[in-house]
C-alpha positions, 0 to 999 in steps of 0.5 A: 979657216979651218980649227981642231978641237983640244981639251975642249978649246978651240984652237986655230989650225990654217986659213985661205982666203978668197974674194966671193964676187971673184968667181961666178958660182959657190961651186967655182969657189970650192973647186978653186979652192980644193985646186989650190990646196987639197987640205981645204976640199970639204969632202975631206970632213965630216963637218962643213959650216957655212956662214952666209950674209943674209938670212938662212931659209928653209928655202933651197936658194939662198940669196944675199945683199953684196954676193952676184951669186947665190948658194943651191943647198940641194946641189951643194949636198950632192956635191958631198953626200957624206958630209954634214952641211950646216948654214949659219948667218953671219952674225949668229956666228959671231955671237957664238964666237963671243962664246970661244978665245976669240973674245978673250981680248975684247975691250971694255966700253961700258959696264962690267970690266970683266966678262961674266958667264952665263949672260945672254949675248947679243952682238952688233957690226958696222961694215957694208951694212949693220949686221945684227945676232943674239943668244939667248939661255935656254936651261943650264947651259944652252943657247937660242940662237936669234937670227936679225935683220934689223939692219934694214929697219928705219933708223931714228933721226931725232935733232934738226941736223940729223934731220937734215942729214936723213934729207941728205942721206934720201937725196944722196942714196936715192931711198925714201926712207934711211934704214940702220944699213944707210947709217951705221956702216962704213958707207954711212959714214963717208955720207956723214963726212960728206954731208959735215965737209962736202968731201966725197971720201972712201970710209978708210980715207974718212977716219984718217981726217977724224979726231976724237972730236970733230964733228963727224965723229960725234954724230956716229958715235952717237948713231951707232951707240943709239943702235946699240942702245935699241938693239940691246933694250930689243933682245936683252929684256933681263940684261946681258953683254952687248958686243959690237964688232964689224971692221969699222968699229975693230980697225977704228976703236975711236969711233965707240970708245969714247963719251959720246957713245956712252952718252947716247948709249945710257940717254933713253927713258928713265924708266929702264935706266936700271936695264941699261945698268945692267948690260955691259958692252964691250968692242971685239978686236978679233976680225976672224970672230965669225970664223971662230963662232962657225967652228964652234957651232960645227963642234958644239951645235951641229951633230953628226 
């Protein structure tokens, strides 16, 4: 996707789409691309943002869950020496894109109707795992970026049934601890359906069986406001917007906005019931947000 910059907005320009594990190497990718449509070759800019799912290292190679092939920065910078090449995690992109028009639409769950402006943000996304980021303010006007890897930390199971589904969830992915990834993501809701109706069922042919109230549909919104909860109380100590985004969340609203969600989301210990007062929650519906948040790192973060 590519964006230009007027009158200090972003705005959309073009897109190509590519499947990742079509090809054996990034390299393969870029040279398809530039074959398929010169306009998309990276050399043609002075600006190239990658954002990538997996943690950015100072290491030359970088690896990531889900993708055969990983990225040689060194090689790629030869490729294009007189472009500038930066790296981003996923949802750190995405927390910049609640920053750009592309969060303009997003949907009030709980808190605050209205977005409010200087706040520091934090961003969670249920999709092939759970995917985490935040911002935090620093000065008048700028923003520390705080990258996550909290999708893979245990996830808390509290009543008889949850724990009867952590058992399930052991025995069925074969691990021996459940981490947020196994729970909160489109995989761990096919397991949950599974383990409520014994119907082993894609994530999009679970949601055409769920309803506002059926069982499945409590218990993840729970666990998923449960995450948002922790997550929030983690890297939001003065308050702020929490944004979940990720496309089980974005095609299936059903899933956060109801009161199970924010029932779990508000039931912790008295003692920060004001902290969780003070952070709003909303549910992005743009699906390009990481694209957008890219690009705004490209123009705003990265110098040339």
């Amino acid at each position: 996707m590519f964006f230009k910059k007027n009158d200090k907005k972003l705005q959309f320009k073009n897109e190509l789409s590519e499947t990742t594990n079509n090809y054996n190497s990034f390299e393969e990718l870029l040279r398809s691309i530039k074959k398929t449509n010169i306009q998309y070759d990276p050399a043609n800019y002075n600006k190239f943002i990658v954002a990538v799912p997996g943690p950015v290292t100072h290491e030359d190679i970088l690896a990531f869950p889900n993708v055969k092939w990983t990225i040689d920065r060194k090689k790629l910078r030869k490729f294009y020496p007189s472009v500038k090449i930066a790296f981003i995690n996923d949802f750190i992109a995405q927390a910049f894109g609640c920053l750009t028009e592309a969060s303009a639409d997003a949907s009030p769950i709980i808190g605050k109707t209205a977005r409010q402006k200087q706040n520091d943000i934090a961003i969670i996304g249920a999709g092939t795992g759970t995917g985490h980021g935040a911002l935090k303010i620093i000065g008048s006007s700028g923003y520390l970026p705080i990258p996550s890897e909290a999708g893979h930390t245990p996830f808390p199971f509290i009543t008889k049934t949850e724990l009867k589904f952590r058992d399930f969830l052991i025995k069925t992915n074969k691990v021996t601890c459940p981490v947020c990834n196994d729970v909160v993501s489109g995989p761990g809701l096919s397991c949950l359906h599974q383990f409520f109706t014994g119907k082993a069922l894609l994530p999009s042919e679970v949601v055409k069986e769920l309803s506002v109230d059926s069982e499945t549909t409590q218990s993840f919104s729970k666990f998923y406001a449960r995450s948002c909860r922790n997550y929030s109380l983690t890297v939001l100590g003065s308050g702020g917007e929490l944004f979940i985004s990720g496309g089980v969340a974005i095609k299936n609203p059903f899933l956060v906005d109801n009161d199970f969600f924010r029932s779990e989301f508000k039931q912790c210990s008295t003692k920060v019931d004001e902290l969780l007062n003070n952070i709003s929650v909303f549910l992005i519906r743009n699906e390009r947000i990481g694209l957008w948040g890219s690009a705004y790192y490209g123009f705003e973060i990265v110098k040339q």
